[in-house]
C-alpha positions, 0 to 999 in steps of 0.5 A: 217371597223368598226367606233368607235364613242367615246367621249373625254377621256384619253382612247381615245386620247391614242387609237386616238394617236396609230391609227395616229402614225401607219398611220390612220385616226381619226375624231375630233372636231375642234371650226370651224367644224369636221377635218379627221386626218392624220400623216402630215409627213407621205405621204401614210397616207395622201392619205387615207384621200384624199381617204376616202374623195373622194377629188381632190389630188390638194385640198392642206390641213391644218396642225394642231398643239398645240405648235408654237415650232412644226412649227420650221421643218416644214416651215419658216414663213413670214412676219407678221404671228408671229403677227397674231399667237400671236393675234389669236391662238389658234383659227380660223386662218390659215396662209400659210408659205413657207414650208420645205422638210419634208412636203410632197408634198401630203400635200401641193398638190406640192406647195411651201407653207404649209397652218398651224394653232393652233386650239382652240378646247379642244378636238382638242388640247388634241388630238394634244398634246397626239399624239405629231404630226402635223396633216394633216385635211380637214373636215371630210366629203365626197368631195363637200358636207356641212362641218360637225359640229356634230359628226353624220355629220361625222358618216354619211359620214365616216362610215366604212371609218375610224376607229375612230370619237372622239364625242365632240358636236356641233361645236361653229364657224360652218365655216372652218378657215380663210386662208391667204396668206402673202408669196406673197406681200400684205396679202391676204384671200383665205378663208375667216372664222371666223377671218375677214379681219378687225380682221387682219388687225387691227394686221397688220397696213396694208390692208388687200386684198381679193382673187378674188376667194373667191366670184367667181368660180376658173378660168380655170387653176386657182390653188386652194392655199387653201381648199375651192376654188372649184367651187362647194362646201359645197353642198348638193344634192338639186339645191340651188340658190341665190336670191339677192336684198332688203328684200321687193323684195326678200321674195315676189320672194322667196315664187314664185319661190319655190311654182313654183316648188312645183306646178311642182313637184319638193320638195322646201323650202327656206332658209331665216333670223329668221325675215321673217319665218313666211313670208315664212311660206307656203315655208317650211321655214329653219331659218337660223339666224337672218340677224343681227348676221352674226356669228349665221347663220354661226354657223347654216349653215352647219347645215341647209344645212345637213338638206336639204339632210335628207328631200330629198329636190330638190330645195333650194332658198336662201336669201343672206347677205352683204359679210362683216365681217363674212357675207363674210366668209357666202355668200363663202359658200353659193354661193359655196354651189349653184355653184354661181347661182343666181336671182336678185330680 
């Protein structure tokens, strides 16, 4: 199959809509990071996304949509969710909803709930109000890998997989939405992203929990109730580890353990804050942002993790941030990007 690689235009939305209607897959920008498209309501559809994908048939998906009207068919909503849909979309804010039949199973990997946002992207919505579809996207990426942000992210994944990726730059938030749960008692984060606990709660007037998961691996039997809660995921092919602990102790431990692994032929680097590169400088150093802007090193991550496989690197060590605000959403991803190993310094 040939990929198209088109940039934003009333062609293109037309040819984006005729590929979904007739049951195929189109790549497009969303403002947290690529989403490979499908018909939600058409379930053989949605298959091909989990195929050209690679991805677990149990990994549940998120549903787009440009209008709250659209929901209507689709799921009955809970408790505080038209709140935060008023707070917050379009934006990056998922929110489970108990579904109806029309949803199929395939979308919500057979569970009861149907993860629904509104994004804010104008290429997102154009292509959503063109179409006039609820659409079934994941990220646009092979299964496991780091999420894509950049139309060349997806071509490097997608090619000859799918026939369409709609170009529309870099994304700005650079993580997948938050999503929350509020079908079962008390609101809880499954995944956390760019609209943190407090931003919710704020809405709410209520606490806001924090799922178990989001900072460990799933248990044995554990069901995945969102996207993201694989024990690896966001990977890249080189060994990441963690390196937590105060800065005076970690950088010094950073630049050990990657020179160790040079020394023993194994290509390393560091992935380190804009304020200790030059510390590094001996470490092939990769800046990820400053510590103090959780939201820039978010939008970076992918990113820089994408980079490491094009350098061919084998082993990565990390410095960490505090899992608050949007740090919480950063150390998700990077401690599922390492399988959740980690060195204390």
């Amino acid at each position: 199959m040939e990929t198209a690689l088109l940039l934003p235009s009333a062609e293109t939305y037309s040819r984006a809509s005729e590929i979904l209607s007739g049951g195929g897959l189109v790549a497009f920008p969303t403002e947290t990071v690529y989403g490979l498209g499908a018909n939600a309501l058409d379930s053989n559809a949605v298959l091909s996304v989990f195929a050209a994908k690679g991805r677990p048939a149990d990994n549940p998906l998120i549903v787009h949509i440009h209008d709250q009207a659209q929901l209507e068919p689709l799921c009955t909503l809970p408790e505080g969710a038209q709140e935060l849909m008023d707070a917050f979309w379009p934006g990056p804010l998922t929110i489970l909803c108990n579904k109806k039949p029309v949803v199929p199973d395939t979308v919500t990997a057979g569970l009861p709930t149907v993860a629904v946002r509104m994004p804010s992207h104008p290429v997102a919505r154009a292509l959503l109000q063109a179409c006039n579809l609820p659409v079934a996207a994941p990220s646009a990426n092979s299964s496991g890998r780091p999420s894509p942000t950049t139309a060349a992210h997806v071509m490097e994944d997608m090619k000859g997989k799918i026939p369409l990726i709609i170009d529309g730059g870099m994304c700005d938030v650079g993580v997948e939405s938050t999503v929350l749960d509020l079908c079962h008692g008390d609101p809880v984060v499954l995944r956390p992203g760019g609209i943190t606990p407090g931003m919710i709660s704020s809405v709410l007037g209520r606490n806001v929990q924090i799922a178990g998961s989001v900072l460990r691996p799933l248990r044995e039997n554990e069901t995945a109730l969102s996207p993201g809660m694989r024990y690896k995921h966001y990977a890249p092919h080189a060994v990441v580890t963690l390196v937590e602990g105060p800065s005076e102790r970690v950088v010094p431990l950073l630049r050990k353990l990657s020179l160790e692994q040079e020394a023993d032929g194994v290509k390393s680097c560091v992935l380190c804050f804009t304020e200790h590169v030059d510390q590094l400088s001996d470490c092939r150093p990769h800046d990820i942002g400053s510590f103090s802007d959780p939201s820039e090193i978010a939008h970076r991550l992918f990113d820089v993790l994408r980079k490491l496989d094009e350098e061919g690197m084998e082993a990565v060590f990390s410095e960490v941030i505090p899992p608050e605000g949007v740090g919480l959403a950063v150390m998700n991803r990077l401690g599922r990007a390492a399988a959740f190993r980690t060195i204390k310094a």
